[in-house]
ChimeraX commands (.cxc) that place a marker at each C-alpha (Angstrom):
marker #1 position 221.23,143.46,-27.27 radius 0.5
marker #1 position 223.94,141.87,-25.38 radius 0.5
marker #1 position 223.53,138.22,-23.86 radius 0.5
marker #1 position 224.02,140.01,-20.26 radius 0.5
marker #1 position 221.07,142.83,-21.48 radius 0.5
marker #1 position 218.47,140.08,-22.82 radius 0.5
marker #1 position 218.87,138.21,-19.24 radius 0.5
marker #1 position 217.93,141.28,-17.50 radius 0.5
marker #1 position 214.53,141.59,-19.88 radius 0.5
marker #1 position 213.80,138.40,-19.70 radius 0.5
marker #1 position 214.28,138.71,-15.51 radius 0.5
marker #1 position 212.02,141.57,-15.52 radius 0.5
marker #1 position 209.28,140.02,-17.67 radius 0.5
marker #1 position 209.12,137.08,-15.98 radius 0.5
marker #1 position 209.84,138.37,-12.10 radius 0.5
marker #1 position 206.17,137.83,-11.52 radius 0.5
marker #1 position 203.14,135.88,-12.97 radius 0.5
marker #1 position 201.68,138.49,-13.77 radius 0.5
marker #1 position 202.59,139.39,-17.95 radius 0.5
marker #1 position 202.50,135.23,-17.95 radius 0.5
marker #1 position 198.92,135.00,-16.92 radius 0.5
marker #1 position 197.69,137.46,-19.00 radius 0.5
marker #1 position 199.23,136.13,-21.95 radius 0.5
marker #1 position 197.71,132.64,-21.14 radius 0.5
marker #1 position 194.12,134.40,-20.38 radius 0.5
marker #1 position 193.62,135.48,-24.03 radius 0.5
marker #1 position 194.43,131.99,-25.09 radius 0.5
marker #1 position 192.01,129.95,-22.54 radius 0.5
marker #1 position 189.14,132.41,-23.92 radius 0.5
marker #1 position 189.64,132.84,-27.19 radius 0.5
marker #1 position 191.46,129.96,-28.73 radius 0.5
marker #1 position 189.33,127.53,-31.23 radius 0.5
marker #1 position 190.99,124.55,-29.90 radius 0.5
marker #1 position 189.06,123.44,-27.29 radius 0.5
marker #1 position 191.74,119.78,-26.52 radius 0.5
marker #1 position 193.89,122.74,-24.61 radius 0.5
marker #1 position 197.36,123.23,-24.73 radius 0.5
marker #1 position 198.66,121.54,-21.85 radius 0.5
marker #1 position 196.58,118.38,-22.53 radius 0.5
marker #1 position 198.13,118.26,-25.68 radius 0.5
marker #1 position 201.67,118.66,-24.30 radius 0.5
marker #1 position 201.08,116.26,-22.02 radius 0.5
marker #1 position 199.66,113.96,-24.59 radius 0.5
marker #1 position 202.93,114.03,-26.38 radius 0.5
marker #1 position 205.01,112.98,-23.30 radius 0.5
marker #1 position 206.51,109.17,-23.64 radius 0.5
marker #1 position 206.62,109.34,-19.59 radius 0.5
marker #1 position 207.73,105.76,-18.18 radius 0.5
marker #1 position 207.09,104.42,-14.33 radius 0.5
marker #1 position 210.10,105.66,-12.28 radius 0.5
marker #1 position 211.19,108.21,-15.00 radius 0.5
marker #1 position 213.19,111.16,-13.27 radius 0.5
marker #1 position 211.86,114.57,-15.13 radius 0.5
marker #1 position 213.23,117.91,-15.27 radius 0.5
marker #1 position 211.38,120.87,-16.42 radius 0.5
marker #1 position 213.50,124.02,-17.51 radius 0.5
marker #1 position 211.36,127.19,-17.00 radius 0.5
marker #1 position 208.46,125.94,-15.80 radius 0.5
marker #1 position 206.78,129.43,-15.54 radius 0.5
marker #1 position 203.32,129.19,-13.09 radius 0.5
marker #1 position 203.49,125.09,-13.20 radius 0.5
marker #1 position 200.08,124.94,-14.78 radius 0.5
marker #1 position 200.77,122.05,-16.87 radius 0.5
marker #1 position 201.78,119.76,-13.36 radius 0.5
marker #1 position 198.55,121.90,-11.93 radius 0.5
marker #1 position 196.88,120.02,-14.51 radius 0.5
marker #1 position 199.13,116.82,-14.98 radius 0.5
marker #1 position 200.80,115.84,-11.57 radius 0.5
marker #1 position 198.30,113.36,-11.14 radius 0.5
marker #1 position 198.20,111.76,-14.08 radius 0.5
marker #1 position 202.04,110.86,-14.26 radius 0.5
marker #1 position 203.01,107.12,-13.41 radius 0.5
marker #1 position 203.87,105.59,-10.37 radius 0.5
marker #1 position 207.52,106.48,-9.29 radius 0.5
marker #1 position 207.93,109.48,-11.34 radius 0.5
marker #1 position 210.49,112.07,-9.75 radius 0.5
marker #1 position 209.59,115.34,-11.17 radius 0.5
marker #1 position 211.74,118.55,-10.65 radius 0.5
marker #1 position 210.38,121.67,-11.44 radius 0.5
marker #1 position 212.95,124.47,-12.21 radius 0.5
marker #1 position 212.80,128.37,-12.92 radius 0.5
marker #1 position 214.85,131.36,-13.57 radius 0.5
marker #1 position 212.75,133.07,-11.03 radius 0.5
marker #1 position 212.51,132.67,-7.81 radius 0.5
marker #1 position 209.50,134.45,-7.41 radius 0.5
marker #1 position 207.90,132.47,-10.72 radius 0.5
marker #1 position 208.87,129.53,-8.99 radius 0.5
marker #1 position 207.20,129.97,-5.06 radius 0.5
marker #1 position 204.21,130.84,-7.86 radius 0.5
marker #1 position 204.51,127.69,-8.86 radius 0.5
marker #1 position 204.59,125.64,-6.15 radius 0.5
marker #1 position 200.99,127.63,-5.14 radius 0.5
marker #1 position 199.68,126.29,-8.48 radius 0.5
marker #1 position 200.70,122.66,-7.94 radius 0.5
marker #1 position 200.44,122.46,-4.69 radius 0.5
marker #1 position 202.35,118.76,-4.05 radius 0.5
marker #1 position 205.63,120.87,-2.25 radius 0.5
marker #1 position 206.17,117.45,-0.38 radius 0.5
marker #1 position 206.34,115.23,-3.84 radius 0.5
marker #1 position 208.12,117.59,-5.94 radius 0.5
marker #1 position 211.81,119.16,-6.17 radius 0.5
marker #1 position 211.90,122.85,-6.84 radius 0.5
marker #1 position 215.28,124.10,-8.11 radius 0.5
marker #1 position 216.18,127.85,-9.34 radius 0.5
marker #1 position 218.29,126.68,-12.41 radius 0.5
marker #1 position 219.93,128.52,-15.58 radius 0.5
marker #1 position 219.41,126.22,-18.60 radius 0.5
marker #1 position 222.94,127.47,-19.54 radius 0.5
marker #1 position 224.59,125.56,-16.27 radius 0.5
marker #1 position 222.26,122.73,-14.86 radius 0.5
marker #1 position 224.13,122.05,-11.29 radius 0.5
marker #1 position 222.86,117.79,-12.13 radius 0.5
marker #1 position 225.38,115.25,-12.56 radius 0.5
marker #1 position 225.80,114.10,-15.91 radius 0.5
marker #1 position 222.89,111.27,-17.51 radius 0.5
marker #1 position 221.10,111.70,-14.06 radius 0.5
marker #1 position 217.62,112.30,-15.67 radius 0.5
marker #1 position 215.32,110.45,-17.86 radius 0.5
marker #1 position 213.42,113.03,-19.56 radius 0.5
marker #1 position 214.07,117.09,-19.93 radius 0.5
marker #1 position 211.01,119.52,-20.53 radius 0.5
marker #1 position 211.76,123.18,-21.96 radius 0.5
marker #1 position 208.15,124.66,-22.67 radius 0.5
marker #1 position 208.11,128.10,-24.42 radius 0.5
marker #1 position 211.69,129.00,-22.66 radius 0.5
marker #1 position 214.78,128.13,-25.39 radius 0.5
marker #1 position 214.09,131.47,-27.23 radius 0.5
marker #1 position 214.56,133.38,-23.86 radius 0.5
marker #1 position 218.08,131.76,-23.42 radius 0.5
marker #1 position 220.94,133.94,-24.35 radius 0.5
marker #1 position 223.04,131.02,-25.61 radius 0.5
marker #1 position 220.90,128.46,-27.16 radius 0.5
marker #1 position 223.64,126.07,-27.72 radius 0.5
marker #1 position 225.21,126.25,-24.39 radius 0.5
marker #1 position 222.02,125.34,-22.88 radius 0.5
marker #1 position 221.22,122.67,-25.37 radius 0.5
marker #1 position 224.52,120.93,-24.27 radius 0.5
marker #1 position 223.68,121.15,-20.82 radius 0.5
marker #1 position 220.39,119.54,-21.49 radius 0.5
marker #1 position 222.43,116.35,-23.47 radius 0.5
marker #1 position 224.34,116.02,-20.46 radius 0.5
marker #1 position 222.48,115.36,-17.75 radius 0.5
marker #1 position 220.02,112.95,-19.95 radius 0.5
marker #1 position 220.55,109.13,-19.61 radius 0.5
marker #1 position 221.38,107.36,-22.67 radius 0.5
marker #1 position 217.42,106.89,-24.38 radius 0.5
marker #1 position 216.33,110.03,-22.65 radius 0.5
marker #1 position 213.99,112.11,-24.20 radius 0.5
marker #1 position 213.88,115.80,-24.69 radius 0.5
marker #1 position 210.40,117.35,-25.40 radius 0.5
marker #1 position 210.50,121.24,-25.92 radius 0.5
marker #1 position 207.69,123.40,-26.95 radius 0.5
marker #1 position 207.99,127.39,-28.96 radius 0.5
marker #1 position 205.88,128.99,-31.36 radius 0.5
marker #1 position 206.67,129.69,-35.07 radius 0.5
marker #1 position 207.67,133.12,-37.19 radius 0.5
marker #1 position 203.96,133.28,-38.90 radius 0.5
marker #1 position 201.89,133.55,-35.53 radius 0.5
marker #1 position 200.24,135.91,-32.98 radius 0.5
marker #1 position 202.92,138.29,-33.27 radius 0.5
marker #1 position 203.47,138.59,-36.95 radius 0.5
marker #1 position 199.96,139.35,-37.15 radius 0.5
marker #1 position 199.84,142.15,-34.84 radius 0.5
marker #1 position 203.18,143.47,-36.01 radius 0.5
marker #1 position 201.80,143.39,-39.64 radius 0.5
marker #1 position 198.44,145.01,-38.72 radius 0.5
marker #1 position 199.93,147.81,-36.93 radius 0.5
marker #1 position 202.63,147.93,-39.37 radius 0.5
marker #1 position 205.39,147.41,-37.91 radius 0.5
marker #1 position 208.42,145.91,-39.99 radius 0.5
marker #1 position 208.37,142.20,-40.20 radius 0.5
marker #1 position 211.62,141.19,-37.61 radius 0.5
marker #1 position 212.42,137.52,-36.32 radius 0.5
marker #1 position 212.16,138.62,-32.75 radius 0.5
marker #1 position 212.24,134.77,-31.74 radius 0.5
marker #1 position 215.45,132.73,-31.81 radius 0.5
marker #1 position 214.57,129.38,-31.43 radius 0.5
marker #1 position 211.47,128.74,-33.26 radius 0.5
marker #1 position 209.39,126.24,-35.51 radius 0.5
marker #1 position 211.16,127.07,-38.40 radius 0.5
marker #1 position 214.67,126.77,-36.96 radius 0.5
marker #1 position 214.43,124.63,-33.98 radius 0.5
marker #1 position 215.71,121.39,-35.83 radius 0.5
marker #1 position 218.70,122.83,-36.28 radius 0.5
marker #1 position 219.58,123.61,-33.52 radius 0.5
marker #1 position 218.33,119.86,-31.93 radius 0.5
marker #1 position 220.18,118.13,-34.88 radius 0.5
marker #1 position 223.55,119.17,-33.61 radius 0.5
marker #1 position 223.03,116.85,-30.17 radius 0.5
marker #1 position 220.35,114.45,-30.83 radius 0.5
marker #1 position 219.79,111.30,-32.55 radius 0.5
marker #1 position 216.18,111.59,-33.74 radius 0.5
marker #1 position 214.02,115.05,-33.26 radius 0.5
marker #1 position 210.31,115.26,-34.77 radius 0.5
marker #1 position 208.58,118.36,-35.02 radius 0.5
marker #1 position 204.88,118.03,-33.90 radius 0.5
marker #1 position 201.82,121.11,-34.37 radius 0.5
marker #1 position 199.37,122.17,-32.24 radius 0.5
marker #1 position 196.43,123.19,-34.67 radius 0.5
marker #1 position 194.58,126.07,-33.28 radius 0.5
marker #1 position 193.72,130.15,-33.29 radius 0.5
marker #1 position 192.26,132.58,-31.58 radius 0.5
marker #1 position 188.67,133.87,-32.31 radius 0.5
marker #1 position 188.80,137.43,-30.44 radius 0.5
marker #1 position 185.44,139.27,-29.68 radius 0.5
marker #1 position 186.78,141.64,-26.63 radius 0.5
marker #1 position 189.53,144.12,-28.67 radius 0.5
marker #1 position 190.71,144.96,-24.96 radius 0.5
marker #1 position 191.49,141.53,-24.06 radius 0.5
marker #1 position 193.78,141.75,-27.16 radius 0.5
marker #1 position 194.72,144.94,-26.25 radius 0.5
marker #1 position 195.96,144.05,-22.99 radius 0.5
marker #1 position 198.01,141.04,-24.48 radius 0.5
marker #1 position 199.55,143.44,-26.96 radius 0.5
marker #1 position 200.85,145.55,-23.99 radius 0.5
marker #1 position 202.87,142.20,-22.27 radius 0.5
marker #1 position 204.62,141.52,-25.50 radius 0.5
marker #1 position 208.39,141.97,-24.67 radius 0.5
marker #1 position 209.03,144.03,-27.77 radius 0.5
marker #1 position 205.54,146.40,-26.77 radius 0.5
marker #1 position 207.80,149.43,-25.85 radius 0.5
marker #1 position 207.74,149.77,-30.13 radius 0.5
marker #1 position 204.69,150.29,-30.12 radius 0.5
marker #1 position 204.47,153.67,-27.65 radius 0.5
marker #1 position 204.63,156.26,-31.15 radius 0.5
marker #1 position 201.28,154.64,-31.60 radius 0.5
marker #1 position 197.74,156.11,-29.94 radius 0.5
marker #1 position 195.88,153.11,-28.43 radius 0.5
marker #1 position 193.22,154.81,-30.61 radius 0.5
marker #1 position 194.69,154.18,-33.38 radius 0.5
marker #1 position 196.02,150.69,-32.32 radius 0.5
marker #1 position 192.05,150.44,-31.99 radius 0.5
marker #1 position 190.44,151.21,-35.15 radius 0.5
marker #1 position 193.35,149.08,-37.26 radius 0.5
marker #1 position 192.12,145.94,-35.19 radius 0.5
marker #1 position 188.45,146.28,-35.59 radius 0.5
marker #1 position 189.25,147.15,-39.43 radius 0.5
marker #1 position 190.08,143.55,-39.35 radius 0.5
marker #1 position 186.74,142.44,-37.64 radius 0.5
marker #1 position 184.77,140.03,-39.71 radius 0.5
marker #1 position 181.48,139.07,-38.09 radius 0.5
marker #1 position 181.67,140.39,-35.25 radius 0.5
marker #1 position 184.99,138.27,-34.61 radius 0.5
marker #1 position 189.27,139.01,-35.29 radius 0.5
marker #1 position 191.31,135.60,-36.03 radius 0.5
marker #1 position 194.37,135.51,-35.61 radius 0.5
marker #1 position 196.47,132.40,-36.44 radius 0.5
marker #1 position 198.57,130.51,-33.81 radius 0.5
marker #1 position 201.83,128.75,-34.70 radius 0.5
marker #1 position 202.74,126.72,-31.97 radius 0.5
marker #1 position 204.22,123.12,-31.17 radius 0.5
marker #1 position 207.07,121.17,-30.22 radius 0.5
marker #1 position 210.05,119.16,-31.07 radius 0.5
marker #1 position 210.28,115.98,-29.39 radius 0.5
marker #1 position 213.87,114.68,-29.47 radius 0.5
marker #1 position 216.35,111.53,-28.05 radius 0.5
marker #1 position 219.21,110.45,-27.10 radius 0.5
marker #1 position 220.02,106.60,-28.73 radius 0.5
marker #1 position 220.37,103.99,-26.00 radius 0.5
marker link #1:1,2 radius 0.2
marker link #1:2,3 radius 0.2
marker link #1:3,4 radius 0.2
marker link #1:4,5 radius 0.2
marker link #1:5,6 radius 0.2
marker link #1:6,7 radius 0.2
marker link #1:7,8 radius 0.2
marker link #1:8,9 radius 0.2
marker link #1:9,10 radius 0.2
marker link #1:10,11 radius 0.2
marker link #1:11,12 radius 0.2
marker link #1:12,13 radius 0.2
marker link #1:13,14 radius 0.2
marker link #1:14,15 radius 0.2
marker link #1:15,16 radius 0.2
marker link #1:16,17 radius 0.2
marker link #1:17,18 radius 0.2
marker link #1:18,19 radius 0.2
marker link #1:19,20 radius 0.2
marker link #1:20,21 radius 0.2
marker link #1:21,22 radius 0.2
marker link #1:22,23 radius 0.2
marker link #1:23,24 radius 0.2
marker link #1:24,25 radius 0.2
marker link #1:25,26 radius 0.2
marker link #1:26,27 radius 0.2
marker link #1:27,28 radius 0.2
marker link #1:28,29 radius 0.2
marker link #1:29,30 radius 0.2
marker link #1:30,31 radius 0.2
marker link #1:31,32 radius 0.2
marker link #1:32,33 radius 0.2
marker link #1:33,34 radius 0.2
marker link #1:34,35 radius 0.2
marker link #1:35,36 radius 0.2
marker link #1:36,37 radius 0.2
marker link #1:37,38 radius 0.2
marker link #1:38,39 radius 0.2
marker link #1:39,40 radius 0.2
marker link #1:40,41 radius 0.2
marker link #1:41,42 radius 0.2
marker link #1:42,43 radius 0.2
marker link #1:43,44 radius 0.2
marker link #1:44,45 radius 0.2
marker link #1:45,46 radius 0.2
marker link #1:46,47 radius 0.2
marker link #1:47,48 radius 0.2
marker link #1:48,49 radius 0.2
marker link #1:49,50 radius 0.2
marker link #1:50,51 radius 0.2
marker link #1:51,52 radius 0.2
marker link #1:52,53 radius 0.2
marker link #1:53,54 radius 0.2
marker link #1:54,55 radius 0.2
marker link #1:55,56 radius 0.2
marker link #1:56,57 radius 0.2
marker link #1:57,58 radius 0.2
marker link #1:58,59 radius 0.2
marker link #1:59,60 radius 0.2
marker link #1:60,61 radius 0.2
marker link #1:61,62 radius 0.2
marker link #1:62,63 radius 0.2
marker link #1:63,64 radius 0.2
marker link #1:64,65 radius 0.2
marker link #1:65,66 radius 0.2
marker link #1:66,67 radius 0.2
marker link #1:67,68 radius 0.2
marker link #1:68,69 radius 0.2
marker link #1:69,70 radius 0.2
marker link #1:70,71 radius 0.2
marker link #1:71,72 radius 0.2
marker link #1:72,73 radius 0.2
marker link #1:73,74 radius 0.2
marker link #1:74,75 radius 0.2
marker link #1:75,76 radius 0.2
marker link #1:76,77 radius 0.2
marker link #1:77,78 radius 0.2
marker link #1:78,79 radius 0.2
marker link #1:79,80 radius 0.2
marker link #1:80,81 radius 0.2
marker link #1:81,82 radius 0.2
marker link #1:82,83 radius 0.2
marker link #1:83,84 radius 0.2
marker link #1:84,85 radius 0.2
marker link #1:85,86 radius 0.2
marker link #1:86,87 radius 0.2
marker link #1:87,88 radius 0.2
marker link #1:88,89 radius 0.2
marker link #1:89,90 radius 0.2
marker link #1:90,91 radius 0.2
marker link #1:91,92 radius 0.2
marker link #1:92,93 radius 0.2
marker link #1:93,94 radius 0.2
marker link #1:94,95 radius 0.2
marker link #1:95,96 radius 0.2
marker link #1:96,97 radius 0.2
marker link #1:97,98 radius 0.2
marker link #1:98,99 radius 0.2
marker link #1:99,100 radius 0.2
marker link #1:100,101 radius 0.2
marker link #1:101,102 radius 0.2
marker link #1:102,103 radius 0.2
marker link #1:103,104 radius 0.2
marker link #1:104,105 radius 0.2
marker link #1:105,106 radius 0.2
marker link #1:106,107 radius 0.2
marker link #1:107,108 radius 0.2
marker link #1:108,109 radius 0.2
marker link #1:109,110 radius 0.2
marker link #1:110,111 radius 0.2
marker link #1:111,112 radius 0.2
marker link #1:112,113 radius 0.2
marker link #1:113,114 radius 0.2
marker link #1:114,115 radius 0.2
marker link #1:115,116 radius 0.2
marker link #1:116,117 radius 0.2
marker link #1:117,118 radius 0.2
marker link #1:118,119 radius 0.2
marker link #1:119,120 radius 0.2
marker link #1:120,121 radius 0.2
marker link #1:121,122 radius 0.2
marker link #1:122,123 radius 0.2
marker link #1:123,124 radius 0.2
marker link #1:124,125 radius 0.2
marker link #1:125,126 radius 0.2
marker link #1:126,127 radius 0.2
marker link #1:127,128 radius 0.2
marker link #1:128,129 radius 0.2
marker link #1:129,130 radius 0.2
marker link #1:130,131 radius 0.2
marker link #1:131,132 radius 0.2
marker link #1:132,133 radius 0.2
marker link #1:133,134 radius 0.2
marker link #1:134,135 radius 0.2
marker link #1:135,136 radius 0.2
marker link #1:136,137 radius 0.2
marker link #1:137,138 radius 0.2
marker link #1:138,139 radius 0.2
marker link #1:139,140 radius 0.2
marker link #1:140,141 radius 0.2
marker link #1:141,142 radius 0.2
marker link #1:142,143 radius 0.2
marker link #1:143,144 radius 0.2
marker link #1:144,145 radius 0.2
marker link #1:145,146 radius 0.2
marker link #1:146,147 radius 0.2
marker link #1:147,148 radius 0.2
marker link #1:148,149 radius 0.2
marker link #1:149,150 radius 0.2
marker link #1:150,151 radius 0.2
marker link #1:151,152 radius 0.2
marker link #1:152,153 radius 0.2
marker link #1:153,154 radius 0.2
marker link #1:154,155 radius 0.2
marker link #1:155,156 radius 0.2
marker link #1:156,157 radius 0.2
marker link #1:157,158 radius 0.2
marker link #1:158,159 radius 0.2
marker link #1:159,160 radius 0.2
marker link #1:160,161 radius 0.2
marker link #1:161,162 radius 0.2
marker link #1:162,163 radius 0.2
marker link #1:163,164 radius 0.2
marker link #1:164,165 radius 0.2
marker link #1:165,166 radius 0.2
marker link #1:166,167 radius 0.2
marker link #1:167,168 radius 0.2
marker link #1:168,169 radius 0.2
marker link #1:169,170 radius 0.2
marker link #1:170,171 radius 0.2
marker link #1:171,172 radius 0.2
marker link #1:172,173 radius 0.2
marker link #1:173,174 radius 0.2
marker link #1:174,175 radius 0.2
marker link #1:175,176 radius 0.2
marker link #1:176,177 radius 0.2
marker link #1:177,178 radius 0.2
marker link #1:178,179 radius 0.2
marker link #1:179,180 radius 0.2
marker link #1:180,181 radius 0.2
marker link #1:181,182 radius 0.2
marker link #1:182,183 radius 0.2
marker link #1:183,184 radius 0.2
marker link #1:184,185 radius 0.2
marker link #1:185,186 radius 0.2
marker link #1:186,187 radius 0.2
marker link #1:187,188 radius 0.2
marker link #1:188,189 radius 0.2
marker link #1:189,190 radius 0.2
marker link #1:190,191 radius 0.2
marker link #1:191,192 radius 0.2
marker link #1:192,193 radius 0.2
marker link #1:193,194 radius 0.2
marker link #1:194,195 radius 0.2
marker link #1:195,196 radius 0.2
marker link #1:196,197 radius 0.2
marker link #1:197,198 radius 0.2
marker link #1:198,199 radius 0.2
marker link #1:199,200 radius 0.2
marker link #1:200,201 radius 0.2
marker link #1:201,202 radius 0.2
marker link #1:202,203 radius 0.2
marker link #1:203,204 radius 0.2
marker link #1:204,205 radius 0.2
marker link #1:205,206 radius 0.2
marker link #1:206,207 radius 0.2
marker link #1:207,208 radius 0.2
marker link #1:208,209 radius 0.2
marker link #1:209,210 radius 0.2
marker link #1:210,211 radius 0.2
marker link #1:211,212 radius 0.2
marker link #1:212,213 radius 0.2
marker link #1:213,214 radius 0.2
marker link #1:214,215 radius 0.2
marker link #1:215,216 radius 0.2
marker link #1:216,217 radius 0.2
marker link #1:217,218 radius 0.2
marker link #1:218,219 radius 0.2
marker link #1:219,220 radius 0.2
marker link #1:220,221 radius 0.2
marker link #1:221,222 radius 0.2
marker link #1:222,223 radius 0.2
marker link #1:223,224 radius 0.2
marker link #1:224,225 radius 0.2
marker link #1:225,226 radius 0.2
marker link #1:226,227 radius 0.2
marker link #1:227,228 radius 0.2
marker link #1:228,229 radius 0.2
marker link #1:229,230 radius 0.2
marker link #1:230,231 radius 0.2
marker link #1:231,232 radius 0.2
marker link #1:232,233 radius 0.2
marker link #1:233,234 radius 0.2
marker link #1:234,235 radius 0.2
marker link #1:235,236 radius 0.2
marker link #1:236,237 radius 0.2
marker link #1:237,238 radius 0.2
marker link #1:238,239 radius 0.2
marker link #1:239,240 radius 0.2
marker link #1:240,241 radius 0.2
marker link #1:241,242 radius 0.2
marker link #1:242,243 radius 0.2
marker link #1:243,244 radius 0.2
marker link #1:244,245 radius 0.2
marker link #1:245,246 radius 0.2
marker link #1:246,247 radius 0.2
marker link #1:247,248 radius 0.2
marker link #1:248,249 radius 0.2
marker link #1:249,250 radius 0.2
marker link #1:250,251 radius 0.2
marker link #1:251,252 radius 0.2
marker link #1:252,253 radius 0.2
marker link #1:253,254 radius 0.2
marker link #1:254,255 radius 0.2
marker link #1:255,256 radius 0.2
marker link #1:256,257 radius 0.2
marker link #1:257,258 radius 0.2
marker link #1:258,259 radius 0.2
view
């Protein structure tokens, strides 16, 4: 797939909330970790009074939904999509239009000046981008000299290589910018980057709630030679009392620029 062709999928999987929010229901239900995902992003955030932020892909906005409130006094906070129609979603979950900036920006060309923001947020986004470096430049640019660069992805041993390998499929590195490999790519630009995990799984009871996730997955169209019959019974083979876990590899790298 061509750069042009995978910014086309990722426009149509993402042109509504929709495949988004039903990805993040199975997780709010079913995940063991009760701390929550965007507390623990949050958490991780070295957010100073009067820090400008910019968040790449910022999908529904539920972590400001969550956060806005608890951020410092001064903050600036820009909030930036691909999609304009994920974005006006966004600005319904937040709900602080008159505090915030909303931008429609490609992580591959950021129209900020150079070192104009403190800190840069890319949650669950960099393996979307077709150029990974290009956009990784972009983000060293426009970050002051101590800025801090916190972006979140999920690893090659999760949710999806579990569900590939029940339903044996062949094992593929579908995700380009991962826990495994993300270092190297941060290395290149920044002066100190420190990989941090979010511990957690999902305890599933409902096989239709999984189901239903299965069917958002960007690669799903592989999986139309199978019956959801089928797809059925090879899940609940892997029910064990009364419950299917699934592992979760997810966390983030938290990287800076020296002063």
């Amino acid at each position: 797939m061509n750069k042009m062709d995978k910014s086309s999928v990722v426009k149509q999987q993402y042109s509504t909330a929709g495949n988004l929010e039903n990805r993040i229901f199975l997780h709010e239900k079913y995940s063991i970790n009760k701390f929550g995902w965007f507390n623990w992003l949050f958490s991780n955030y070295d957010i100073k009074p009067g820090d400008r932020i910019l968040e790449l892909g910022c999908g529904n906005g539920r972590l400001w939904a969550e956060h806005y409130l608890d951020l410092p006094e001064g903050v600036r906070l820009i909030m930036s999509d691909f999609s304009d129609n994920m974005l006006e979603t966004a600005k319904k979950c937040v709900q602080h239009e008159n505090e915030i900036s909303y931008a429609i920006i490609d992580a591959q060309n950021i129209l900020l000046p150079d070192e104009s923001v403190d800190i840069v947020i890319a949650n669950m986004m960099l393996y979307h981008v077709p150029d990974i470096d290009k956009a990784l430049v972009e983000t060293h640019r426009v970050l002051k000299k101590g800025g801090r660069f916190y972006c979140a992805t999920l690893g090659e041993n999760g949710i999806g290589s579990y569900i590939r390998n029940a339903l044996g499929l062949p094992k593929e590195n579908l995700c380009k910018f991962t826990l495994q490999n993300g270092a190297e790519y941060l290395k290149k630009l920044f002066n100190t980057v420190e990989k941090k995990i979010y511990d957690d799984a999902l305890a599933v009871t409902d096989i239709n709630d999984l189901i239903a996730y299965i069917h958002t997955l960007p690669w799903a169209e592989k999986l139309r030679s199978i019956p959801e019959k089928e797809m059925i019974d090879v899940l609940e083979e892997r029910r064990e009392n009364g419950v299917i876990f699934i592992p979760k590899e997810y966390g983030m790298f938290s990287s800076r620029i020296k002063k």
